[in-house]
C-alpha positions, 0 to 999 in steps of 0.5 A: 687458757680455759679457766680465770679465777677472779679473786673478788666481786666488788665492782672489777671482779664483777665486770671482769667476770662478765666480760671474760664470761661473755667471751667464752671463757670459765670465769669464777667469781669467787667473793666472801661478802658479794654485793654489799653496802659501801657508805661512802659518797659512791657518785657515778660520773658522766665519763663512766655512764657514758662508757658504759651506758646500762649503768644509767640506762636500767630500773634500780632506784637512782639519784640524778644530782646537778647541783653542788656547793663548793666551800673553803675557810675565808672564801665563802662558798661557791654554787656550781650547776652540773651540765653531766649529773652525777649518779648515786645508787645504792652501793649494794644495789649497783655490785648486785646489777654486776654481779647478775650480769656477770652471772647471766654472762655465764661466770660461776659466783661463789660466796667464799673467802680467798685464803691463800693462792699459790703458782704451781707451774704455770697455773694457780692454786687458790685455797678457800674456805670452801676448798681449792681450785685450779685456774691458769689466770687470776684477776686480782680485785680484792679491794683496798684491804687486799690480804694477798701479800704477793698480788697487787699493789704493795701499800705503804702509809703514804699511799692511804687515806683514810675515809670515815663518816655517818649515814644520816637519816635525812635529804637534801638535793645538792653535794656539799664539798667541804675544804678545810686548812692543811688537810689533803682531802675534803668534808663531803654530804652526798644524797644518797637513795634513803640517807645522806653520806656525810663523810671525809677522807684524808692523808697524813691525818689520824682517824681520831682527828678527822672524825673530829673535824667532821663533827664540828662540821656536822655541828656547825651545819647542824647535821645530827649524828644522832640515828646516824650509823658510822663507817670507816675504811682506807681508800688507795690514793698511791703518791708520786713515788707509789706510782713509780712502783705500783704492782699491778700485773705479773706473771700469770696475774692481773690487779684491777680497781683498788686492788691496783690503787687505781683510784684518783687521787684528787677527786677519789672517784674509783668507781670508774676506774675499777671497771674501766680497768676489768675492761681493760684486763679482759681484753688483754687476756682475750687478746691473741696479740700478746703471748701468755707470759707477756700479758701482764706488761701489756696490761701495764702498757694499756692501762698506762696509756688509757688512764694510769699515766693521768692518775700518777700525774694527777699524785703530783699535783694532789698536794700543790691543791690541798695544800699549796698556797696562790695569790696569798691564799690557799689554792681551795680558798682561790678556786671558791672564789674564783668559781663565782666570777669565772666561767673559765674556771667554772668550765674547769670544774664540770670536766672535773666532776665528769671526770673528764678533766686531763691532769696531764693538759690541766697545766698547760690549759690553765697557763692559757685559762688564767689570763681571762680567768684573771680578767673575768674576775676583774671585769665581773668585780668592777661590773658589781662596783659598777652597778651599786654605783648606778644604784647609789646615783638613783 
């Protein structure tokens, strides 16, 4: 294998490209927008600048956020300080560090649109608007809008959600995490370098709506939309069934990113899993334990193994979170609530915005968890009731 197309520069094409660069491979990147703006909330969690620590360690202006604000309707609302901050760049700023060091790696970047790519034998041809190009590998990392009909993962309306909302000229130093009735999704206000992301993302909703929710909230908030620049994309958020089926490798290629779904479905961080998933794909094809025609499955097999088994376990339960009912409430309206009483839950919480939490041990942990969660809530309940009792006998 001597040359890998890599059909996207967002960041799993840049990271894919530097890592098969670095190994001696002829890595071209080929992209038609390169680094740009991407307005949504865009935190980089612990368990990503922790895997890969020039993600932290490095000169570009950056937000260190620590701490953030949970609310639902009827519970009021929660403070929760982060043990592990997350970190905000600049989208166009953080693909530009990628893309530089997929460059000074060695792999070739060309500005150009992918307009068709075809097997021929056993290599590709990809037709640009620049021309065309053999390659004997193709990494696909096309981002959601993947226009590449028989590459990547086949979407159905069930397995989108729509994320749309305002840049805004202000500050504020913590997130805000908004739950509202009967949407799965959330209201987000993200402190960005220069602005604020004020946004939400859900399934099953029109976009017509959700902008509507959104800016009753802003209203209520008193966020101005005035001066403030709007945005709208879908983000992949596969369910239960999209899983099942997910393309993601076949012969002769390879999907990373959002070009392969591979974005939580709960939380709808994907940052993380778009270079951990390049990473992955790299080594698989560097690999001399697998033949070229069995490279794809054991992709498949890796990736399933590495994360991909948590995020279709984590499709499951997305619903039952959003949406399910607990104790005569909504599971979010239990979990603000609780969040103030119990440490349990609140430890919870952190693995959850590291992005370390396992979906897969989620069940069992909170099977153990919610009998002291219980009693935390009623021991701090009484220790209040207490207290305005020793306060009224003064």
């Amino acid at each position: 294998m001597k040359r890998v197309a890599v059909l996207g520069g967002g960041p799993a094409g840049a990271f894919a490209a530097e890592r098969l660069a670095s190994a001696g491979l002829d890595a071209i990147l080929l992209d038609e927008k390169l680094a740009w703006e991407k307005p949504c909330g865009g935190a980089l969690t612990f368990k990503a600048y922790h895997r890969y620590p020039f993600l932290l360690n490095n000169d570009l202006p950056k937000r260190f956020v620590t701490q953030t604000l949970l609310s639902a309707p009827g519970a009021g609302s929660a403070r929760l300080s982060l043990r592990e901050p997350l970190l905000i760049y600049s989208r166009c700023d953080l693909n530009r560090l990628l893309l530089e060091r997929a460059e000074r790696a060695g792999a070739r970047i060309e500005k150009t649109r992918v307009l068709e790519v075809a097997r021929n034998g056993k290599a590709w041809t990809v037709r640009t608007t620049g021309g065309s190009l053999e390659a004997d590998y193709c990494i696909v990392a096309t981002g959601a809008r993947n226009s590449l009909k028989n590459l990547g993962t086949q979407w159905t309306p069930a397995d989108a959600m729509c994320a749309l909302g305002y840049y805004v000229p202000s500050q504020q130093e913590h997130i805000d995490i908004q739950f509202l009735p009967q949407l799965e999704g959330y209201i987000w206000v993200f402190p960005r370098c220069g602005h604020l992301s004020v946004g939400i993302c859900g399934k099953g909703v029109p976009a017509r709506a959700l902008r509507a929710r959104l800016e009753a909230f802003m209203l209520e908030r008193g966020i101005s939309s005035k001066d403030a620049r709007f945005y709208g994309h879908l983000l992949p958020s596969l369910g239960a069934s999209g899983w099942r089926d997910n393309r993601l490798a076949g012969q002769g290629w390879m999907a990373v990113g959002d070009a392969g779904g591979l974005v939580d479905p709960i939380t709808g961080e994907g940052i993380y899993y778009a270079m951990r998933s390049a990473d992955l794909a790299s080594q698989t094809l560097l690999s001399d334990a697998h033949a070229p025609a069995g490279k794809h499955r054991a992709y498949r097999s890796l990736l399933m193994r590495d994360f991909a088994a948590e995020l279709a376990f984590g499709a499951a339960i997305a619903p039952r979170f959003f949406l399910g009912k607990f104790l005569f409430g909504s599971v979010t309206q239990r979990m603000v609530q609780f969040l103030r009483r119990s440490p349990r839950l609140r430890d919870l919480t952190q693995e959850l915005f590291a992005g370390t939490l396992s979906y897969l041990g989620l069940k069992a942990r909170l099977l153990r968890s919610l009998e002291g969660t219980m009693l935390d809530t009623f021991m701090s309940f009484l220790s209040s009731h207490g207290e305005a009792a020793k306060e009224g006998q003064a």
